[in-house]
N, C-alpha and C positions, 0 to 999 in steps of 0.2 A: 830667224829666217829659215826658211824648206826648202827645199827642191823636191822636184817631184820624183816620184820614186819610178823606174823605170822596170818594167814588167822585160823578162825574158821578149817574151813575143812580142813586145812592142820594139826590138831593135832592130832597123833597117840592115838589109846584107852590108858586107863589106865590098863589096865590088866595086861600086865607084871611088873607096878611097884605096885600091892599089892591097898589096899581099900583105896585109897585116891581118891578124889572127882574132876573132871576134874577144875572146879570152882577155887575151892583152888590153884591150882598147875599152874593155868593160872594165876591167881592173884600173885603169887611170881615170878614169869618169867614178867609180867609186871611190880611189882610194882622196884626190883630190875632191869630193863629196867629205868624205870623212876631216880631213884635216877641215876644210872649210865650219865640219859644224862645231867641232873642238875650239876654232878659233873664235867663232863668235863671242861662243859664253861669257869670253874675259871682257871683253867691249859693252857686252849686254849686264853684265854685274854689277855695274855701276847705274843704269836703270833701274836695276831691284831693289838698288841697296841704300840710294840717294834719292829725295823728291828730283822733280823733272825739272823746278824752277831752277837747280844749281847746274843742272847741265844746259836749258836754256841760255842763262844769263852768264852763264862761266862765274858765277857767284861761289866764294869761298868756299869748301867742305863742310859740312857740316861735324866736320871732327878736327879735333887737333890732328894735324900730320905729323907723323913722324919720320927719321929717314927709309926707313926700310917704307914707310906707303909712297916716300917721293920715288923712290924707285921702282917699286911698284907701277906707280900713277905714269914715270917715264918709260917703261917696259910695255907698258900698256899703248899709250900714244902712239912711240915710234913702229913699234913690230904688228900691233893689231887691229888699231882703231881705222876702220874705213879697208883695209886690206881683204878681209874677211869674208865680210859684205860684200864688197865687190865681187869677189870668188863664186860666192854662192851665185849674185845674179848674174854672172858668166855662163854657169852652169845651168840656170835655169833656163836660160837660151836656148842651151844642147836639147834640155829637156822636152822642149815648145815640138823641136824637129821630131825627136825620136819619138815621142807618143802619139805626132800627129803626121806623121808622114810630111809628102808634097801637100801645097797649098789647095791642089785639085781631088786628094783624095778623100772621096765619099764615103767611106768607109769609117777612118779613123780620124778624121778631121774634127765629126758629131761626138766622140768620144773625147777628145781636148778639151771641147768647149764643156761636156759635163764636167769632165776633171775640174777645166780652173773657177767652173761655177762653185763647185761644192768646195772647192780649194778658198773661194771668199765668205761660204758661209762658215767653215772652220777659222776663218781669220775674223771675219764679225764676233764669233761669240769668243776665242782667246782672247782678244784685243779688250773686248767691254765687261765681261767678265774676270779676266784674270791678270793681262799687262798690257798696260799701253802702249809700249814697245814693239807692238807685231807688226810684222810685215808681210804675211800672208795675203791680207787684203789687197797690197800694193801690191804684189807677186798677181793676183788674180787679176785684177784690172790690167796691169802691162803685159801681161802674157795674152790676155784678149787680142794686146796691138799687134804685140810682135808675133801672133798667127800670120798676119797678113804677108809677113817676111820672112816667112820659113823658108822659100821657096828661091827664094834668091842665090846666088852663087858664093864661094868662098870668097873670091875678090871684091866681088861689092859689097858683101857686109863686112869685111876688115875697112876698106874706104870710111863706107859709113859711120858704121860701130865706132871703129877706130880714131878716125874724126874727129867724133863728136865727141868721146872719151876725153882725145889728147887737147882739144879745145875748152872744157870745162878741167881740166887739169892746168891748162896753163893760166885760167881762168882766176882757179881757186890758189896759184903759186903766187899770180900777180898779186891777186887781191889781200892775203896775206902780207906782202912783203911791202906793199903800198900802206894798208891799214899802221903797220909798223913804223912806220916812218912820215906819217903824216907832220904837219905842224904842231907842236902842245897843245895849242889852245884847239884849232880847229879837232884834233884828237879827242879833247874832253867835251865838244859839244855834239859829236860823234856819239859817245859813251853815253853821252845823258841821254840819248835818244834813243838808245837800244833799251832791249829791257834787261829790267833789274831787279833781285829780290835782296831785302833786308833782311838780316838772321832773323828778322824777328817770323817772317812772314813764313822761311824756312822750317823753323820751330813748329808753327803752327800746323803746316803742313804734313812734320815727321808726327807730329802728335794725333794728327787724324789717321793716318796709316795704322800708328801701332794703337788707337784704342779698339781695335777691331772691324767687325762688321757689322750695318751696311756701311759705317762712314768710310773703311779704307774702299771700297768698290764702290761707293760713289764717287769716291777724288779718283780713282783710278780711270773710271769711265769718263772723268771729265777732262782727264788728261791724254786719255785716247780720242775723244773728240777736236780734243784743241789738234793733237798733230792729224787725225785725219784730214781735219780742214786747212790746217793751217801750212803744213809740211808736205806729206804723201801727194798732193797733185803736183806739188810745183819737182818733184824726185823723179818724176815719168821722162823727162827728156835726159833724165841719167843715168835710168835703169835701162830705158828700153835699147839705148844706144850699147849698154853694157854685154847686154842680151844679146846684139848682133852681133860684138865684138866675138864672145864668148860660140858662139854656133862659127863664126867661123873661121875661129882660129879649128874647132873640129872640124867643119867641113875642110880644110888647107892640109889635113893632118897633124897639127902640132899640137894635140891634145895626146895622141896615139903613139906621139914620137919619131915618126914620120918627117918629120920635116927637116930643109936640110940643117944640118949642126951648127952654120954659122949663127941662123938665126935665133937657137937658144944663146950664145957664145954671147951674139950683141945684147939680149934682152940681162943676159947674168948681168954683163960689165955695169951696161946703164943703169939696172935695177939696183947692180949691186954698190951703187957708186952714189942710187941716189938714197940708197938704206944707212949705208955709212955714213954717209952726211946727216943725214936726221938725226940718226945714233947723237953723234960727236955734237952738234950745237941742241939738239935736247936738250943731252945732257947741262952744257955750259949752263942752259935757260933754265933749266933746272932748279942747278946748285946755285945761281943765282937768288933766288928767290923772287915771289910775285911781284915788286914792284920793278922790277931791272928786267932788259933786254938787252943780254950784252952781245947779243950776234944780232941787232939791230935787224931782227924779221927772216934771218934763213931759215931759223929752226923752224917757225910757223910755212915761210914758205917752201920748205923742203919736205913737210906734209901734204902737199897740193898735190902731187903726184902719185898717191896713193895706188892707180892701179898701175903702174910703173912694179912697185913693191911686189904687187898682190901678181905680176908672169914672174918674175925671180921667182916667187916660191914655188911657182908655178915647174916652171923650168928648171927648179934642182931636182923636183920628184918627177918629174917626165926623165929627165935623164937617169936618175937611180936606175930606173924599170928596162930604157933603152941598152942603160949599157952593163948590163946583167945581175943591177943589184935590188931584185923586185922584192924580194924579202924582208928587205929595210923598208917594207910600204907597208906588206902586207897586214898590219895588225891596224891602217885607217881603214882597211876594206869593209868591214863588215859595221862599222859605227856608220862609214857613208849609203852602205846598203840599208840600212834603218833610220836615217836624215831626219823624215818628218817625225820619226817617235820620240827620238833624241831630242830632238829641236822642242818638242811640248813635253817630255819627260824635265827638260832643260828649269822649264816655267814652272812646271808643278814644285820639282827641289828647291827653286829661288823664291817661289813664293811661299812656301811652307816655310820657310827658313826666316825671310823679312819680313812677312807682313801680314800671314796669313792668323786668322783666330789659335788655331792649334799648334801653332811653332814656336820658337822662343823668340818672336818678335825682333829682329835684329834691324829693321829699318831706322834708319842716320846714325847708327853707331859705330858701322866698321869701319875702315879704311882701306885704301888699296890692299895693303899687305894680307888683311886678314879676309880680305874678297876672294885674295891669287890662292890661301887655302882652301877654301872653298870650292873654289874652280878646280884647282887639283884634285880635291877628293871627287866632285863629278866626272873628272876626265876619269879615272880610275874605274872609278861604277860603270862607264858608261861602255869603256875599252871591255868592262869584263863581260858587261850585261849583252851584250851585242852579239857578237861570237857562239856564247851560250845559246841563246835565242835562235839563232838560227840554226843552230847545227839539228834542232828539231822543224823550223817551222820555214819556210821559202819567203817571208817579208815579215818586217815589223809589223807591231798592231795597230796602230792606226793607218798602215800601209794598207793592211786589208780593211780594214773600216773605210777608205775612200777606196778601193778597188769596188766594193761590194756597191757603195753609194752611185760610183760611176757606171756601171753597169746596172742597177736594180735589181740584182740576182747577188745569193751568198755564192763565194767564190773557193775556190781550194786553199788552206794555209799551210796543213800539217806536209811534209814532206812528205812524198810518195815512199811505200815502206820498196827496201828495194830485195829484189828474187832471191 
């Protein structure tokens, strides 16, 4: 996933949200940018690294597990899967307001709609070309909607957003914890109905990937089509709601830190109360193994709440910054100032890595454990490459590649030399 990269001149004054320091409040919309696209990768790794039928069907690995990948696999679940994501389209909400102004403005409203136009033609050709995984596309199309809702006040998009958030959260808590407890039999006629792949078909699948190209971009493209049609429309009534959550909890101040302390204090305990429970029966489900449920459906249902999870982290790094320890952020700032480069730098590394002609082919052989390497050595490159980057140039490169696109003129990159 991207957000969009937000230009100096495109941030509205601070005036209407009270004496906070433009400085500061750019700093926590980057540095939560940055952890957001760090956190991806570990959820998105298992995409690059497994056919789609076993994340579909929840079909077996395609490797033997061992304990270090069940912990892996559980580290992964509890802390990142869904958390992430969420984050980013919170953020991308922010991002709807701050490039496009008010609803009414003439000016920069026409410059939006380029953005998230040229924002779905970079997600068309990442998607069909390179990983079916993108979510650009669905970024472009719901940012279309939630233009219409930029405009609205903090109050009614927490209602809203909020709402419809905590409604498809208790949704996805029920429906976990009910699916877990059904009757055996009615259970197993459930299962047969869902879909399913056999190792064999699995097999088949990792063997088209790694014999190369055109076959691995053909199955690639036909597994971005299956989720375009299949997934991506029916995702819009819980991104877009995410979207308004996210714009305003900014427009309320509690992105900026701004807001009063209780209400970090409540979102910790509960967030932090529903993180600990996932933690602890996970894990049970775990050690357990696949055919046992010995927390008969919390562990699944104490996943449902995902963006629960996803203000706690929220809320530990707003208060870092609030109560004078911005330093312990400062090194997400400049990976979340460069998002969208990250984010397809993110694709290029995984694919060259799993599946691409020229790498060593690593598609259906890794396991979590040896994924979380992988992801660390990116996180490293990316923490370095970042920083670097910019201490010459004012945006990443494909930041200025969509600047220049949205505009139809080349734009400035290098830093202005200074007197």
């Amino acid at each position: 996933m991207a957000a969009i990269e937000l230009a100096p001149a495109a941030r509205p004054a601070d005036a209407a949200l009270g004496p906070v320091r433009p400085k500061d409040r750019i700093h926590n919309l980057d540095m939560l940018r940055g952890w957001a696209i760090l956190g991806i990768l570990v959820v998105n790794a298992v995409s690059f690294g497994w056919p789609a039928e076993v994340l579909i069907s929840e079909a077996a690995p395609p490797v033997d597990m061992s304990r270090a990948d069940q912990i892996g696999r559980w580290v992964t679940d509890v802390f990142f899967a869904d958390k992430f994501r969420t984050l980013f389209t919170m953020l991308f909400g922010v991002s709807i307001f701050l490039v496009g102004g008010e609803k009414h403005d003439e000016a920069r409203g026409p410059v939006l709609t380029r953005r998230l136009l040229w924002l779905g033609v970079f997600g068309l050709l990442h998607g069909a070309l390179l990983w079916y995984g993108d979510i650009l596309l669905h970024y472009a199309y719901c940012g279309l909607i939630m233009m219409m809702f930029r405009s609205w006040g903090a109050r009614r998009l927490l209602w809203v957003g909020g709402g419809l958030t905590l409604l498809w959260g208790l949704i996805a808590t029920l429906a976990s914890w009910g699916m877990a407890n059904l009757p055996a039999e009615f259970a197993a006629k459930m299962a047969a109905q869902g879909p399913a792949s056999d190792p064999a078909t699995i097999a088949a699948t990792i063997e088209l990937y790694r014999s190369g190209w055109p076959a691995g971009l053909i199955e690639n493209l036909k597994d971005w089509a299956m989720f375009q049609l299949l997934a991506s429309p029916f995702l819009i009534p819980v991104s877009v709601p995410l979207m308004m959550l996210g714009l305003g909890l900014f427009k309320a101040g509690y992105l900026s830190g701004r807001a009063p302390l209780w209400s970090y204090l409540v979102v910790l305990v509960l967030g932090g109360a529903n993180l600990a429970l996932f933690a602890v029966w996970g894990w049970q489900d775990m050690m357990a193994g696949e055919d046992a449920d010995p927390t008969r459906g919390l562990a699944a249902a104490a996943g449902g709440m995902a963006p629960l999870i996803t203000l706690f982290y929220v809320s530990v790094l707003v208060l870092l910054v609030r109560f004078g320890l911005k330093t312990l952020t400062t090194w997400l700032v400049p990976v979340g100032r460069m998002a969208f480069t990250n984010y397809l730098t993110q694709t290029l590394i995984m694919v060259t890595l799993y599946y691409a002609p020229w790498g060593p082919m690593w598609f259906g052989t890794h396991g979590p454990a040896e994924m979380w390497m992988v992801v660390a050595a990116v996180w490293v490159a990316q923490l370095i490459w970042s920083p670097l980057w910019l201490s010459a140039f004012q945006m990443g490169p494909i930041e200025w590649v969509w600047r220049c696109l949205t505009y139809g003129r080349l734009v400035a990159i290098r830093k202005p030399a200074i007197a």
